[in-house]
C-alpha atoms as an extended CHARMM CRD file, in Angstrom:
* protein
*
       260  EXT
         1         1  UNK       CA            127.0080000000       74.7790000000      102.4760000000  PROA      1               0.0000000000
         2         2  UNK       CA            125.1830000000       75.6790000000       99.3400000000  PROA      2               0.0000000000
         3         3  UNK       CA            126.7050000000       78.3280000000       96.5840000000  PROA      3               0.0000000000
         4         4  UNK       CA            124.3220000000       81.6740000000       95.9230000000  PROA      4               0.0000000000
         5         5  UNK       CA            123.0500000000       82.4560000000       92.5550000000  PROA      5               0.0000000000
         6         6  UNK       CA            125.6790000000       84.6170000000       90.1600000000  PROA      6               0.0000000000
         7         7  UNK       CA            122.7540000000       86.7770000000       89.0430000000  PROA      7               0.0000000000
         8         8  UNK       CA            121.7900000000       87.4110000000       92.8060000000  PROA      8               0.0000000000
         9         9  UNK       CA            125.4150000000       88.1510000000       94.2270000000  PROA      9               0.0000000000
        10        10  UNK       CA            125.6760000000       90.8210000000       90.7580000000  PROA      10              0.0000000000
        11        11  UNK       CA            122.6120000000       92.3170000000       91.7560000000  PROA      11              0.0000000000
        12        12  UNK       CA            123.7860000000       92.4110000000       95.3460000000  PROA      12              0.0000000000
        13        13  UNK       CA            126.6740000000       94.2210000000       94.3210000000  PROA      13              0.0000000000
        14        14  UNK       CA            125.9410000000       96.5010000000       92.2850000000  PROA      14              0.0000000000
        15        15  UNK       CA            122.8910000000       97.5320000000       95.0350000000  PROA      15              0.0000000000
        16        16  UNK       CA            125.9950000000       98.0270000000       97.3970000000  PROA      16              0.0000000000
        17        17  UNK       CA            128.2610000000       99.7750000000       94.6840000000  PROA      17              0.0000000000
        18        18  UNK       CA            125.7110000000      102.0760000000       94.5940000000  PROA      18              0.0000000000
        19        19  UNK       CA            124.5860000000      102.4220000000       98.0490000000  PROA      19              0.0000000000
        20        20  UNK       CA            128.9680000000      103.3310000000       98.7610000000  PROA      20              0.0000000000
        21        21  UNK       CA            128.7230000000      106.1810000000       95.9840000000  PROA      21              0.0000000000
        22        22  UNK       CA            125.7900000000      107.8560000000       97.8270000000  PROA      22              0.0000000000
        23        23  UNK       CA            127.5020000000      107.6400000000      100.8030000000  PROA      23              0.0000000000
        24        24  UNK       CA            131.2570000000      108.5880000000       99.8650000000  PROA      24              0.0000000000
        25        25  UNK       CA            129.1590000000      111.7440000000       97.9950000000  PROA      25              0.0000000000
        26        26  UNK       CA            126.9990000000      112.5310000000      101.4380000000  PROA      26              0.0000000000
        27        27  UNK       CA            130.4420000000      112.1770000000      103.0530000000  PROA      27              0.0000000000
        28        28  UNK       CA            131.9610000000      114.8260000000      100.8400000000  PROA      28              0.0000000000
        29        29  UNK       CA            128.8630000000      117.1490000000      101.1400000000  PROA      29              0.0000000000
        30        30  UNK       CA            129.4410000000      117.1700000000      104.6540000000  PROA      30              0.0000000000
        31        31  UNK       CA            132.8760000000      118.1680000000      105.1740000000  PROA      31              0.0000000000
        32        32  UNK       CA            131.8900000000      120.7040000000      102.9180000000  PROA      32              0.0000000000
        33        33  UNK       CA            128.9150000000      121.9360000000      104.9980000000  PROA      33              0.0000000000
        34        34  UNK       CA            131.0790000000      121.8690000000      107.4960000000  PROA      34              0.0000000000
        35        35  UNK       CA            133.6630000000      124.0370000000      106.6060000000  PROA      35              0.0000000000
        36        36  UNK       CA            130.9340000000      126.6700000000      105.5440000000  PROA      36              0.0000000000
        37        37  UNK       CA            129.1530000000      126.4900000000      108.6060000000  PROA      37              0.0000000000
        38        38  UNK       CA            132.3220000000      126.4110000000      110.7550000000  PROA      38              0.0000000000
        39        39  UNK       CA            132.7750000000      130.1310000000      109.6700000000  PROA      39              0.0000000000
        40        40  UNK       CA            129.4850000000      131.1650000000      110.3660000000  PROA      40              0.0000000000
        41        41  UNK       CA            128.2260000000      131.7850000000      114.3930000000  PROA      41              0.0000000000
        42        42  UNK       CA            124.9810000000      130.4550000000      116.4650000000  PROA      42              0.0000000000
        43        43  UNK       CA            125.5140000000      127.4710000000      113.7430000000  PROA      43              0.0000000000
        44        44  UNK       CA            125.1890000000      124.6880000000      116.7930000000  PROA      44              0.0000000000
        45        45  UNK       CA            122.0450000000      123.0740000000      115.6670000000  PROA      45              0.0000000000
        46        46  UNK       CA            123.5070000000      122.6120000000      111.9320000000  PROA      46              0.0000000000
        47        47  UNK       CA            126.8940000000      121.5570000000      113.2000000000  PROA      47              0.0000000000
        48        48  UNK       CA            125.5350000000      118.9620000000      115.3710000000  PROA      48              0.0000000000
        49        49  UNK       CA            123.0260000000      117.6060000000      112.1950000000  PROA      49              0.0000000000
        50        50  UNK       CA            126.5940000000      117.4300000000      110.0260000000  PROA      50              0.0000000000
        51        51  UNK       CA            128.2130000000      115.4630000000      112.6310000000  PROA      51              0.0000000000
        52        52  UNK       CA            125.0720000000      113.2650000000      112.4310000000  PROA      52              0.0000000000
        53        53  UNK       CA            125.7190000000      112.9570000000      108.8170000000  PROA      53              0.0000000000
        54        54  UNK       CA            129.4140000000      111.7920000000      109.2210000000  PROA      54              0.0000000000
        55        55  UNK       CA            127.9700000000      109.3400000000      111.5870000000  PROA      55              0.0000000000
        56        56  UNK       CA            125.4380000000      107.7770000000      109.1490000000  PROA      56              0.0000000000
        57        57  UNK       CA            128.1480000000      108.1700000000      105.9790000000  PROA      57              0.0000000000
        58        58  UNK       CA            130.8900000000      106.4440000000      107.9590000000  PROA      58              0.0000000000
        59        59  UNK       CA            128.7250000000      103.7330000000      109.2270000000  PROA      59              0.0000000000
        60        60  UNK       CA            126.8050000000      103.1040000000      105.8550000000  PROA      60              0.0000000000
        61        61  UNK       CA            130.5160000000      102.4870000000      103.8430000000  PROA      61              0.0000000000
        62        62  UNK       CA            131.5390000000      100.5420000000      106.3560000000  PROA      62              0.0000000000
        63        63  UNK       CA            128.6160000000       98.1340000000      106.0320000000  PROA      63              0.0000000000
        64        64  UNK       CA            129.0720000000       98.1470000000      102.0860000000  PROA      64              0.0000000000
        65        65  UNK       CA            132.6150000000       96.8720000000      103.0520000000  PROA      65              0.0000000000
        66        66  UNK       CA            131.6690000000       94.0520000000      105.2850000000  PROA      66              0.0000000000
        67        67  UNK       CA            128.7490000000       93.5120000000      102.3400000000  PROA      67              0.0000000000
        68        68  UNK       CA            131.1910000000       93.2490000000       99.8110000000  PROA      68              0.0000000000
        69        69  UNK       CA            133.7330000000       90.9780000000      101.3810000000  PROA      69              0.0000000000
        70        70  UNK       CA            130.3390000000       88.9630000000      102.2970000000  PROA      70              0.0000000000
        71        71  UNK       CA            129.5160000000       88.1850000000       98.6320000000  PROA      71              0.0000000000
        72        72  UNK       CA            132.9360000000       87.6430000000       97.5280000000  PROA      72              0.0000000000
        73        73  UNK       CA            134.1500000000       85.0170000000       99.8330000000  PROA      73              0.0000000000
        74        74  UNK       CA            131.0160000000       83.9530000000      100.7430000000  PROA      74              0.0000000000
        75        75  UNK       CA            131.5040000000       84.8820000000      104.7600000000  PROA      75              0.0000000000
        76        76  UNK       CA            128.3470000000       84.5430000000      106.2090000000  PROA      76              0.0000000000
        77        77  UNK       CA            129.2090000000       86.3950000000      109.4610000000  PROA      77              0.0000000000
        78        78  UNK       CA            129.8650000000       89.3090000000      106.8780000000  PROA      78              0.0000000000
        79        79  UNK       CA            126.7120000000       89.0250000000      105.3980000000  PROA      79              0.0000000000
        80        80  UNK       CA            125.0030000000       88.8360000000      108.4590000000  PROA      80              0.0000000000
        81        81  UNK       CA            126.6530000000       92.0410000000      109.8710000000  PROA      81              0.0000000000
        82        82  UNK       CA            125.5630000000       93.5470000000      106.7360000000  PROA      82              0.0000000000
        83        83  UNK       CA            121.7560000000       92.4940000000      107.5910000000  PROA      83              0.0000000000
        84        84  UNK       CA            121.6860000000       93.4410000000      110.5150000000  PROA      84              0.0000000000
        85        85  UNK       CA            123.3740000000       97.1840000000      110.2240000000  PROA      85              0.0000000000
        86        86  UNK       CA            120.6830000000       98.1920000000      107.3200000000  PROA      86              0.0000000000
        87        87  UNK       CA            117.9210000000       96.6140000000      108.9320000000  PROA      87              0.0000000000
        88        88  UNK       CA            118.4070000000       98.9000000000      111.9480000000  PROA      88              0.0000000000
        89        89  UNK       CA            119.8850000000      101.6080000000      109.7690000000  PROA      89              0.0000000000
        90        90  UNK       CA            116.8350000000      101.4360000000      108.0170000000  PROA      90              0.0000000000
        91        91  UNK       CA            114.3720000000      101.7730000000      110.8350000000  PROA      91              0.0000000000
        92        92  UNK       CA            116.1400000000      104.8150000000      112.0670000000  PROA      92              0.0000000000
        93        93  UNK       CA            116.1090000000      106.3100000000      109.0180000000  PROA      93              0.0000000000
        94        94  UNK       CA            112.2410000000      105.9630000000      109.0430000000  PROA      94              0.0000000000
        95        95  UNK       CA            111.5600000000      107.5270000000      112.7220000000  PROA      95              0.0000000000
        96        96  UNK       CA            113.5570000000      110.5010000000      111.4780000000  PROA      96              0.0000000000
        97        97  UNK       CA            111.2930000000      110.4040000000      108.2570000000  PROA      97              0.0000000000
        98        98  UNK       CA            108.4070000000      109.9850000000      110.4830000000  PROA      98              0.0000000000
        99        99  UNK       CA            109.4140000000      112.5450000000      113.1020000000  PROA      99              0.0000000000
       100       100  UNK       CA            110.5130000000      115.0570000000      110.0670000000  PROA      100             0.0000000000
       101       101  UNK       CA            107.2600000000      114.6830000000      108.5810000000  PROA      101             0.0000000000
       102       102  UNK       CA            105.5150000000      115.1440000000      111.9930000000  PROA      102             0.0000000000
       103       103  UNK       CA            107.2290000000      118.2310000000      113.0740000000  PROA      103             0.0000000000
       104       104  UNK       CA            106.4130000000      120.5540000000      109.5860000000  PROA      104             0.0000000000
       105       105  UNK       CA            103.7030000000      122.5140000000      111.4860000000  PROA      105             0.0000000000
       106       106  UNK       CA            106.0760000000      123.3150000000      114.5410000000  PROA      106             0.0000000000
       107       107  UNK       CA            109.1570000000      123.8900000000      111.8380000000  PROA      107             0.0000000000
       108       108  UNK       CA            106.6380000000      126.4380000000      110.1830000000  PROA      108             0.0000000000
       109       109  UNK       CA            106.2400000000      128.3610000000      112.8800000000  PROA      109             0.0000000000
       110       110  UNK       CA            109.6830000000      128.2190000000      114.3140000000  PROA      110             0.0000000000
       111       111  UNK       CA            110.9040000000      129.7180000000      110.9370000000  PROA      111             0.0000000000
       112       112  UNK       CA            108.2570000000      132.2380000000      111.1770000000  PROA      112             0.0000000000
       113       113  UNK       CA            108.9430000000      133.7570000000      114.7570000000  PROA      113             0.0000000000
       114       114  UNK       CA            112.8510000000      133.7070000000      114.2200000000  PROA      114             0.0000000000
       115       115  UNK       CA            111.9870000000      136.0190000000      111.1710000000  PROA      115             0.0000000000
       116       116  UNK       CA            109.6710000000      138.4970000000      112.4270000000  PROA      116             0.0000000000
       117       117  UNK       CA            112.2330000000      139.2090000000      115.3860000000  PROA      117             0.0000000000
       118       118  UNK       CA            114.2040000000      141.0750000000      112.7210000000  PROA      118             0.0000000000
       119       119  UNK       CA            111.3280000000      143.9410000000      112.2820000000  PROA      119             0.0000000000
       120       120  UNK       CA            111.2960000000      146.9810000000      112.0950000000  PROA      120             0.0000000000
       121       121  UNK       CA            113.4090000000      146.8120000000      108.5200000000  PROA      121             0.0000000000
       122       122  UNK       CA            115.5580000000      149.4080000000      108.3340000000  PROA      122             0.0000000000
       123       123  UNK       CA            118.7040000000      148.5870000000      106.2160000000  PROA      123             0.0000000000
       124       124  UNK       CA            118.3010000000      146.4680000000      102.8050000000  PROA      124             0.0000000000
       125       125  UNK       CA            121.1380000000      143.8670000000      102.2280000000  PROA      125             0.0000000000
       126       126  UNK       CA            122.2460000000      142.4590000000       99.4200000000  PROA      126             0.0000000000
       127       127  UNK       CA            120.9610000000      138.6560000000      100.6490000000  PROA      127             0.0000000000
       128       128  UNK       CA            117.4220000000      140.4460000000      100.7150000000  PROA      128             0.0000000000
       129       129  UNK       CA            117.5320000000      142.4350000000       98.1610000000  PROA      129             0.0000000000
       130       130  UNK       CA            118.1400000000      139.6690000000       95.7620000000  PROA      130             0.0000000000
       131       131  UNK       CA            115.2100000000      137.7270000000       97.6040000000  PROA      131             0.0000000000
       132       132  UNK       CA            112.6370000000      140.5410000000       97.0300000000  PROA      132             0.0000000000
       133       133  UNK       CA            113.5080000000      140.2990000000       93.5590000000  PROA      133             0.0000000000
       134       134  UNK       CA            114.1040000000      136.2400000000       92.9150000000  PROA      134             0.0000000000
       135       135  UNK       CA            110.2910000000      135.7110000000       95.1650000000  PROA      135             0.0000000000
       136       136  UNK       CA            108.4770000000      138.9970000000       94.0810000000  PROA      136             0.0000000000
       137       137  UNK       CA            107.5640000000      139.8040000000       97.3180000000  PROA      137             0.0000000000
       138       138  UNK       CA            108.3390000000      142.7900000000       99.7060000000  PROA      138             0.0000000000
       139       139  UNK       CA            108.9880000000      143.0770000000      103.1690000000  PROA      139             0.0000000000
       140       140  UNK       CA            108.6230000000      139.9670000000      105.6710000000  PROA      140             0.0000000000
       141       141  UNK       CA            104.8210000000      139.7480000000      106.1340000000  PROA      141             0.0000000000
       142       142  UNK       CA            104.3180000000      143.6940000000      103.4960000000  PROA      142             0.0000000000
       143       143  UNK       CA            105.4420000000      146.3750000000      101.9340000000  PROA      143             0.0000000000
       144       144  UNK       CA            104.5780000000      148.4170000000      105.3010000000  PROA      144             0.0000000000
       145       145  UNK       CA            107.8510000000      146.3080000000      107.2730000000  PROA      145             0.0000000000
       146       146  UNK       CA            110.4210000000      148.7610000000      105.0370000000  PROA      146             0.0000000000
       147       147  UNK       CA            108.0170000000      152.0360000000      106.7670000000  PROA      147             0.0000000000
       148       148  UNK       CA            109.0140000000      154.6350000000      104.3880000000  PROA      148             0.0000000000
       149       149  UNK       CA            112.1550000000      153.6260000000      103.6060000000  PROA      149             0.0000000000
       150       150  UNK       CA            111.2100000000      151.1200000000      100.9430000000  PROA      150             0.0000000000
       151       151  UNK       CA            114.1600000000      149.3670000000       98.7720000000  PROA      151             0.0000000000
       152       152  UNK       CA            114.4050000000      149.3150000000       94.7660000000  PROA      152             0.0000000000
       153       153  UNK       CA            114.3540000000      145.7700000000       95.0680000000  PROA      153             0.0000000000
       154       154  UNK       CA            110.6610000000      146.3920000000       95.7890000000  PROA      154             0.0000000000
       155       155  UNK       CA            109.4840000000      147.7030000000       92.5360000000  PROA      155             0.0000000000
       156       156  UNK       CA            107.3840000000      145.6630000000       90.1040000000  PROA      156             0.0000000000
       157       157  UNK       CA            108.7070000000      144.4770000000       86.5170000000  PROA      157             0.0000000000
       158       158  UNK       CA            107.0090000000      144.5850000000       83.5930000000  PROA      158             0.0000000000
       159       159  UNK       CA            107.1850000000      140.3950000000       83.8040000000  PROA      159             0.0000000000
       160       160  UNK       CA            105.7350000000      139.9270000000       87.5740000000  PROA      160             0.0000000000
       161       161  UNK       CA            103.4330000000      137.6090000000       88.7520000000  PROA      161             0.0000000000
       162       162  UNK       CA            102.7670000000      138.9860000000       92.2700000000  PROA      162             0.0000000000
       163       163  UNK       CA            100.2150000000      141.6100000000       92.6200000000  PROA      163             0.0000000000
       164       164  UNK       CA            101.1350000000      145.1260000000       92.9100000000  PROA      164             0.0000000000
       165       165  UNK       CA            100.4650000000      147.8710000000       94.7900000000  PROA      165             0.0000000000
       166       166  UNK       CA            101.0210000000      151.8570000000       94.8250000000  PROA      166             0.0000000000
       167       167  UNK       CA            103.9170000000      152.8610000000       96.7690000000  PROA      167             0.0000000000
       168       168  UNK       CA            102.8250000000      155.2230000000       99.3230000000  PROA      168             0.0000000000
       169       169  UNK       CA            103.5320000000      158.3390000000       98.5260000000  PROA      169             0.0000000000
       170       170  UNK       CA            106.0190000000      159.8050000000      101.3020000000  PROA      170             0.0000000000
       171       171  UNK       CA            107.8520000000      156.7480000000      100.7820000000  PROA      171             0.0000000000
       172       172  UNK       CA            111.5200000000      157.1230000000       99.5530000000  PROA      172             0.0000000000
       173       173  UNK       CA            111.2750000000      155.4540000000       96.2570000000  PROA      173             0.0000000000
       174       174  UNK       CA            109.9770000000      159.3180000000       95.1530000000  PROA      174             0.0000000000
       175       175  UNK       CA            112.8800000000      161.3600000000       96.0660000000  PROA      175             0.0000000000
       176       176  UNK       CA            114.7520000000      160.5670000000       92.6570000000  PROA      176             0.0000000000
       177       177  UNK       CA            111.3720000000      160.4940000000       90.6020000000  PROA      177             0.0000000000
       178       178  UNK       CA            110.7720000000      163.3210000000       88.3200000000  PROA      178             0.0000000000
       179       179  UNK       CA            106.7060000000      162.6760000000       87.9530000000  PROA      179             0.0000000000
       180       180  UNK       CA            103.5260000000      162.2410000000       89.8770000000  PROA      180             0.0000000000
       181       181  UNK       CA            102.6420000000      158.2740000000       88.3960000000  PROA      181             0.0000000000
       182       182  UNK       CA            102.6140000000      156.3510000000       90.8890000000  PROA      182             0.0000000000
       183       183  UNK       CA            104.9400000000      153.7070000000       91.2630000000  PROA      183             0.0000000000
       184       184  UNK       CA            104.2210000000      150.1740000000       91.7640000000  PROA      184             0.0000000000
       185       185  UNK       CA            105.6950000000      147.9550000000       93.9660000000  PROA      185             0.0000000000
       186       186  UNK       CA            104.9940000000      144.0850000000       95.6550000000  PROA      186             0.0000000000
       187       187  UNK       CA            102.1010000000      144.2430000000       97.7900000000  PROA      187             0.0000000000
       188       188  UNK       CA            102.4400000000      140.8360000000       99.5700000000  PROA      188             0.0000000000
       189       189  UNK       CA            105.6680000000      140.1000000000      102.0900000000  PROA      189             0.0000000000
       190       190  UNK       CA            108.2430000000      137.5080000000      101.4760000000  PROA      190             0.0000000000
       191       191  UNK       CA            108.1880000000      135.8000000000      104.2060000000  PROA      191             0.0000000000
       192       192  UNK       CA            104.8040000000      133.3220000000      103.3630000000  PROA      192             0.0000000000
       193       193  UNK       CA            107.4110000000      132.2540000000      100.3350000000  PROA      193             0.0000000000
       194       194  UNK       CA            110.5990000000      132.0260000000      102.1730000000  PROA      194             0.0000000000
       195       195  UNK       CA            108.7280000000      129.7300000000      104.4580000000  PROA      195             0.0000000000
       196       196  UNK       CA            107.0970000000      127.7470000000      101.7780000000  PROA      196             0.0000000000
       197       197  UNK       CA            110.6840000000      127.4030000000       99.4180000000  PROA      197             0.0000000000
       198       198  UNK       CA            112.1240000000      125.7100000000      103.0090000000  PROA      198             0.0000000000
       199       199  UNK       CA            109.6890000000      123.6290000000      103.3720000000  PROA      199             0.0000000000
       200       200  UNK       CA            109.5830000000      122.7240000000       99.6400000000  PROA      200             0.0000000000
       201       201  UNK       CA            113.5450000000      121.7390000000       99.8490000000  PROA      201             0.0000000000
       202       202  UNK       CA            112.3680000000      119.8750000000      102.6710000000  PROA      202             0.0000000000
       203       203  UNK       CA            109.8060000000      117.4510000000      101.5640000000  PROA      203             0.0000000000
       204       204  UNK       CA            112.6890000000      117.1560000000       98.7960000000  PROA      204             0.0000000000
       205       205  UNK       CA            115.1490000000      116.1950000000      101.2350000000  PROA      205             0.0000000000
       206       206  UNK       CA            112.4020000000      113.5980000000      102.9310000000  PROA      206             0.0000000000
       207       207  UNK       CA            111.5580000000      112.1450000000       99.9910000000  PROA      207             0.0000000000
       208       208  UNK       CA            115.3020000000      111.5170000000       98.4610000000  PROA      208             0.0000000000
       209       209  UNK       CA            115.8680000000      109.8710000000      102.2780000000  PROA      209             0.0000000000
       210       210  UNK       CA            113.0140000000      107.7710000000      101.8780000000  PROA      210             0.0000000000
       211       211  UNK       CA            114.3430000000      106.9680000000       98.2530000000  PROA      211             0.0000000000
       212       212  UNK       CA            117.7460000000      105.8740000000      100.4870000000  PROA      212             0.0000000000
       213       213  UNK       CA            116.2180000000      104.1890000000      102.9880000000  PROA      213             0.0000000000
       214       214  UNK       CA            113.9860000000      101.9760000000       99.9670000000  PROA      214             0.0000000000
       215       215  UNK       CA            117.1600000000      101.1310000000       98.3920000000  PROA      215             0.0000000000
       216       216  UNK       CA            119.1280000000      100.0190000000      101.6250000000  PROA      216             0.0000000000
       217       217  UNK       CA            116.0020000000       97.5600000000      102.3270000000  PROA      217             0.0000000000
       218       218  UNK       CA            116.3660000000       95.9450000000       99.0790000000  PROA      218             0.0000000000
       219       219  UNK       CA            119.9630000000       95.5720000000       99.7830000000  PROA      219             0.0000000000
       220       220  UNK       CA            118.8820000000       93.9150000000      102.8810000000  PROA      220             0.0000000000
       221       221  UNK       CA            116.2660000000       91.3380000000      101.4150000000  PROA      221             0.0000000000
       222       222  UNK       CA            119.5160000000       90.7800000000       98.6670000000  PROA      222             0.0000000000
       223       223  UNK       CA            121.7140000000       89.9810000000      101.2900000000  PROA      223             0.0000000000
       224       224  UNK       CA            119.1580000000       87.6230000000      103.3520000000  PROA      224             0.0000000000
       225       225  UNK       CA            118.5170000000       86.0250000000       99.8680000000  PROA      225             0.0000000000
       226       226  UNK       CA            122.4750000000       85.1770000000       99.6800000000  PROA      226             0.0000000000
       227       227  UNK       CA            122.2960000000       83.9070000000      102.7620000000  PROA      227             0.0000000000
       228       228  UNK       CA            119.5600000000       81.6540000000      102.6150000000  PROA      228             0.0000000000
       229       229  UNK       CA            120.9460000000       80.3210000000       99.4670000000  PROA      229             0.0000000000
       230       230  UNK       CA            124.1980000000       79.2920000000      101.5490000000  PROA      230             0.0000000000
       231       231  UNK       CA            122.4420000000       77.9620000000      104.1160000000  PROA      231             0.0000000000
       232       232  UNK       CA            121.0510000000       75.3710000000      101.8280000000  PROA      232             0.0000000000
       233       233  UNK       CA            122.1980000000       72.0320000000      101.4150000000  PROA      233             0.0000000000
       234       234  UNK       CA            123.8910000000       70.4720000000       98.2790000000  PROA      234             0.0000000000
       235       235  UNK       CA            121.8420000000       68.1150000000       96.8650000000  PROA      235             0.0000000000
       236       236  UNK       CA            124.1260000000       64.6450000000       96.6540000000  PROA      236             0.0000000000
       237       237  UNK       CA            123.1940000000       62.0210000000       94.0900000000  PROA      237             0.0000000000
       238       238  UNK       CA            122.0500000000       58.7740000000       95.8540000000  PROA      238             0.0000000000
       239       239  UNK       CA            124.1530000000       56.1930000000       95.6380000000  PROA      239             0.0000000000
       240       240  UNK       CA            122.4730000000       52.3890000000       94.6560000000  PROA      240             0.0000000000
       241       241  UNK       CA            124.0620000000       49.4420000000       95.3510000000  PROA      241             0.0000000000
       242       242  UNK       CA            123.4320000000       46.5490000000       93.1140000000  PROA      242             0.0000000000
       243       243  UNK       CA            122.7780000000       42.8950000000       93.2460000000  PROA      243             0.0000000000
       244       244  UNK       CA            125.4350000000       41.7440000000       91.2680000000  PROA      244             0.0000000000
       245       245  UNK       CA            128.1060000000       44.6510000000       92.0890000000  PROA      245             0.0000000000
       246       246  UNK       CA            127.8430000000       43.3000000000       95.7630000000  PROA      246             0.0000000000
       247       247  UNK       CA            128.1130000000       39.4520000000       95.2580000000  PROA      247             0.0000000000
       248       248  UNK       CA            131.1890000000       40.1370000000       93.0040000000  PROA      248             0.0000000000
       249       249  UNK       CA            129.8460000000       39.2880000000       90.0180000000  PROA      249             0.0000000000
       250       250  UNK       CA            132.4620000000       41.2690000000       87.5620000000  PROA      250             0.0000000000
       251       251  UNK       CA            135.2250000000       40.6940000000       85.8200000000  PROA      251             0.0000000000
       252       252  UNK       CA            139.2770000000       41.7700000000       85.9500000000  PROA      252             0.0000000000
       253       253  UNK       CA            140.4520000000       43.7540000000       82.5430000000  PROA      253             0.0000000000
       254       254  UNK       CA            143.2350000000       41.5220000000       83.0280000000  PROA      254             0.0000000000
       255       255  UNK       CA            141.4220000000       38.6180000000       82.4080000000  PROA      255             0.0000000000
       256       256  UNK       CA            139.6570000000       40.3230000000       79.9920000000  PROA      256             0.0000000000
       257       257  UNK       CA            142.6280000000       41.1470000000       77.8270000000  PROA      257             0.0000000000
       258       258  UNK       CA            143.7310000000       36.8960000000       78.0790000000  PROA      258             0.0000000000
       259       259  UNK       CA            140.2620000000       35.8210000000       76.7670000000  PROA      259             0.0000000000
       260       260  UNK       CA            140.8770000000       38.1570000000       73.7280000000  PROA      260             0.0000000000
């Protein structure tokens, strides 16, 4: 059995170092998502994606284990385990990828039905109010969703980018004004951003899986590298037999030392 190349097993290693960091960290963000979510209720859908998570974290770290003890005592059975868990870690990493990427549309308008179900607005919260303000929108799909009972969280700032609109003017923003301007608030709802800013995240959230699932390949065609490398013979120096070496044609140092 051949020896692997001290620049390849480093290189291996610190892939796998790394590869155990982003999973001890995607570990720790889940027990923390969990214990947010486990307060919260109709949370079934996230809770089962976190137990997912654990799934993939536990499994991943264990697979840097059986990785590292691979390259360290040169186990092949280790490094073959190790091969074999990315590759097929890998490939269901991409059909989620794939899937995730497939099912934006139907995501979309998923988001958008479980949204409008909250019309007609009638009381502001503070969750809203502060997304009326961050998105510069108001409303879900307009201003028309508060009726007449439009929030301050509406009202345009002298630094918005949204277009504005006149409040109408049996609205309740006038009960505590004191003159006929008008007053301008958000024309266009929030929920066209909200939608968009979850989606956004989530193309993030592909892409940094994708990112993953790149560097867990590489750790793969590392590890099949090693193994090759074992796999291969040592090359033995031939060994020639002379003419004189096999008729006996030599001399004692014993009888060397009596000559002299």
């Amino acid at each position: 059995m051949g020896r692997a190349n001290v620049w390849l097993k480093r290189a291996f290693i610190f892939v796998i170092s790394l590869i155990a960091i982003i999973s001890l960290l995607l570990l720790g963000f889940s027990l923390f998502t969990h214990g947010y979510l486990h307060q919260q209720e109709e949370a079934e859908r996230e809770i089962v994606a976190i137990h997912v998570m654990y799934v993939i974290a536990v499994v991943i770290i264990l697979l840097a284990i059986f990785g590292a003890i691979g390259v360290w005592k040169e186990k092949r059975w280790a490094l073959i385990v190790y091969a074999v868990g990315m590759i097929l870690s890998s490939l269901v990493m991409l059909v989620l990828n794939i899937r995730g990427l497939a099912s934006q549309s139907q995501v979309r308008e998923e988001l958008k039905k479980q949204y409008l179900n909250l019309l007609p607005l009638v009381n502001s919260t503070e969750v809203l109010n502060d997304i009326q303000r961050e998105l510069q929108c108001c409303g879900l799909e307009s201003y028309q969703d508060w009726k007449f009972n439009i929030p301050n969280s509406c009202l345009c700032t002298n630094n918005s980018t949204n277009p504005c609109v006149a409040a109408p003017r049996n609205s309740s923003l006038f009960n505590s004004q004191k003159g006929d301007g008008p007053i301008m608030i958000y024309e266009k709802g929030c929920l066209p951003y909200f939608i968009e800013t979850i989606m956004s995240v989530t193309r993030i959230g592909l892409g940094v899986t994708m990112g993953i699932m790149l560097l867990w390949m590489l750790s793969a065609v590392l590890c099949i590298a090693i193994l090759c490398q074992l796999d291969r013979k040592k090359d033995t120096p031939a060994v020639v037999y002379s003419a004189e070496a096999k008729a006996g044609n030599y001399t004692t140092l014993t009888e060397v030392s009596d000559h002299s």
